[in-house]
C-alpha positions in Angstrom: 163.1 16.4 223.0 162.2 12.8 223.1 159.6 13.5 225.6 158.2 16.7 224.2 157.5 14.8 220.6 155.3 11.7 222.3 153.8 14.5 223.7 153.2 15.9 220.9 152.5 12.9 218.8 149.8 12.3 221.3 148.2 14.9 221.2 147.4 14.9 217.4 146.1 11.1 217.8 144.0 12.8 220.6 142.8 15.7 217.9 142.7 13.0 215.6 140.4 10.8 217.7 137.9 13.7 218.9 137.5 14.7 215.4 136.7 11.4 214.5 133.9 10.8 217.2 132.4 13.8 216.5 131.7 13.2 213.3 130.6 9.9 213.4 127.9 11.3 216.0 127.3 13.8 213.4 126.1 11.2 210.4 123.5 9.9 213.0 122.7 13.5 213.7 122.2 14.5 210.4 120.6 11.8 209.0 117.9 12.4 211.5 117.7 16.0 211.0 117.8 15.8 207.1 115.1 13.5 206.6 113.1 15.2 209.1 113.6 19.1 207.3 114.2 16.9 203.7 117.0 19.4 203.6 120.0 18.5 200.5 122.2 20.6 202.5 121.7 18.6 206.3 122.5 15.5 203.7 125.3 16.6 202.5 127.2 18.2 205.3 126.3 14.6 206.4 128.9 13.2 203.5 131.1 16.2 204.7 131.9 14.2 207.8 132.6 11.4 206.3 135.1 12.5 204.0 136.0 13.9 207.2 136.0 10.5 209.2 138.5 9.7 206.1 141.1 11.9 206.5 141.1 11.3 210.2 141.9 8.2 209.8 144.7 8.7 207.3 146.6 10.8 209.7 146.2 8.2 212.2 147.7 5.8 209.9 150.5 8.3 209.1 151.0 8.7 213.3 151.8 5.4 213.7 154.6 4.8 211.4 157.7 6.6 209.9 159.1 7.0 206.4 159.0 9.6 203.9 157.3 7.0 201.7 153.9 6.5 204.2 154.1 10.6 204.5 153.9 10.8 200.8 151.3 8.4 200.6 149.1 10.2 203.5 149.4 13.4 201.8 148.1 12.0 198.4 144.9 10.1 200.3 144.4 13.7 202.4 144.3 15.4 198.5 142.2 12.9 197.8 139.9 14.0 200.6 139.9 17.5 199.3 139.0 16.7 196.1 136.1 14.5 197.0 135.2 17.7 199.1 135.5 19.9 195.9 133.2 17.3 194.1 130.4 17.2 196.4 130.2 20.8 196.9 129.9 21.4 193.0 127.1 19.1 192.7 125.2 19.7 195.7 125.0 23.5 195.3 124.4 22.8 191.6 122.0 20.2 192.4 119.9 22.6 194.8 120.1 25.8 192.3 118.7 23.8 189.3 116.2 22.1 191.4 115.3 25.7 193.1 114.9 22.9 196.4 112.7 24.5 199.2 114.0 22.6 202.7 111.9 23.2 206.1 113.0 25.3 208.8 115.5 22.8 210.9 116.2 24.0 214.8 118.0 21.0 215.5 120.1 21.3 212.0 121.2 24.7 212.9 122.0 23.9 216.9 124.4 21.1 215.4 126.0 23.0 212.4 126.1 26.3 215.3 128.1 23.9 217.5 129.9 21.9 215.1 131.1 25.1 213.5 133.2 26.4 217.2 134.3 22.5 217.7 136.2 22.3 213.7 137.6 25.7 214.1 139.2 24.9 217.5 140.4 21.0 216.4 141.7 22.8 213.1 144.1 25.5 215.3 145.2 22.8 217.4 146.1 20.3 214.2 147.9 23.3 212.5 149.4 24.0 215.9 150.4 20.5 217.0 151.6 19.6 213.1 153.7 22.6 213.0 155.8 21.5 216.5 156.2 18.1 214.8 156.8 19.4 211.3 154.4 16.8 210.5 152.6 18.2 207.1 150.3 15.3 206.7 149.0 16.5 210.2 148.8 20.3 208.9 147.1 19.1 205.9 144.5 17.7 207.9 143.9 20.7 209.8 143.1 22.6 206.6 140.2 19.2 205.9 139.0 20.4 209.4 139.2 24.4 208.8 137.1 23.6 205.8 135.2 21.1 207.3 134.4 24.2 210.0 133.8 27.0 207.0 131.0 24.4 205.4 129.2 24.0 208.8 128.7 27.9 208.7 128.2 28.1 204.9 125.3 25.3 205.8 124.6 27.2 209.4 124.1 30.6 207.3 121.7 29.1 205.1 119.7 26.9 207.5 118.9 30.8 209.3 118.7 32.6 206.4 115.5 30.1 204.7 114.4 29.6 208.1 114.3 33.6 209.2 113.9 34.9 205.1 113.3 32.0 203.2 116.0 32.7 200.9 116.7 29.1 200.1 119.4 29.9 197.6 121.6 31.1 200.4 123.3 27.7 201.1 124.5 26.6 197.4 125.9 29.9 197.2 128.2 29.5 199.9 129.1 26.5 199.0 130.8 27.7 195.3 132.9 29.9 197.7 134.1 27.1 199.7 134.3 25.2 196.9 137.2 27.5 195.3 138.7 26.9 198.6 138.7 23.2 198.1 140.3 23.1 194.5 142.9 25.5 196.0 143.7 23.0 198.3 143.7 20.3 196.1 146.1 22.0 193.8 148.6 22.9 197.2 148.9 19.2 197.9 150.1 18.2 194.7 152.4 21.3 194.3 153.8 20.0 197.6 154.5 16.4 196.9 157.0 17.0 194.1 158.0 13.1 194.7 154.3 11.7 195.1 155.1 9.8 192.0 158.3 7.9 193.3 158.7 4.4 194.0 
């Protein structure tokens, strides 16, 4: 049992650590690609991975230590993420509706968001898979950053096409009220689930 649990704790550093090199190779992509388009929506998936890069590296932290105390502690910091996630998506969809903000066509933004979309969804199974085998649930938490992380790339993906193919540049903000009910839910889970987050 010993064995099997490095195993596993390894492999969620591994998860872990792919996430995090992806998306720091996304923010270089996207920056380029946003400027280039002057898309709001490369931008701010760009501030996606970021928050992203953040969580990462709180489960990381949590990896390498025990105690109920540091799980506690990841769990808050991984709500934290969510809600930061919630907040951006309100006022970047709100942000792009008001502003009725026209972005170019962007073949390279929807090759990366296309891609990006297949890489979250597989980290995120293998985080909720890996996290359940530990009964880790900062790890699990995580997974759900990554499964939305994965849900935004398409909600970004779907509208990159659809202005590109219909120009309905409306499509992205849209989506991103959807995933932002998904967001608050989550942010509301975490703290349901941390009964002593307040402890000392």
């Amino acid at each position: 049992m010993d064995d099997r649990r490095r195993r596993l704790v390894w492999r969620g550093f591994a998860l872990e650590y792919v996430t995090l090199g992806w998306n720091v190779v996304g923010i270089v992509v996207l920056a380029i690609t946003a400027i280039t388009a002057r898309s709001v929506a490369l931008a701010g998936f760009g501030l996606d991975s970021l928050i992203e890069i953040g969580a990462s590296t709180v489960v990381i932290w949590e990896l390498s230590g025990v105690g109920e105390a540091r799980q506690r502690r990841a769990l808050r910091l991984i709500g934290g993420a969510f809600a930061l996630l919630a907040v951006y998506l309100a006022v970047q969809s709100t942000v792009v509706l008001a502003t009725g903000y026209h972005p170019r066509p962007s073949a390279a933004g929807i090759g990366w968001t296309a891609v990006t979309a297949v890489v979250m969804f597989a980290l995120a199974a293998g985080k909720a898979r890996t996290g359940a085998a530990l009964d880790n649930p900062v790890l699990r938490a995580e997974g759900r950053v990554t499964m939305v992380d994965g849900l935004l790339a398409v909600a970004v993906l779907a509208g990159l096409v659809l202005n590109a193919a219909l120009g309905w540049w409306w499509a992205d903000p849209v989506a991103g009220y959807v995933l932002l009910a998904y967001a608050a839910r989550e942010v509301r889970e975490s703290v349901k689930n941390s009964p002593r987050v307040n402890e000392q």
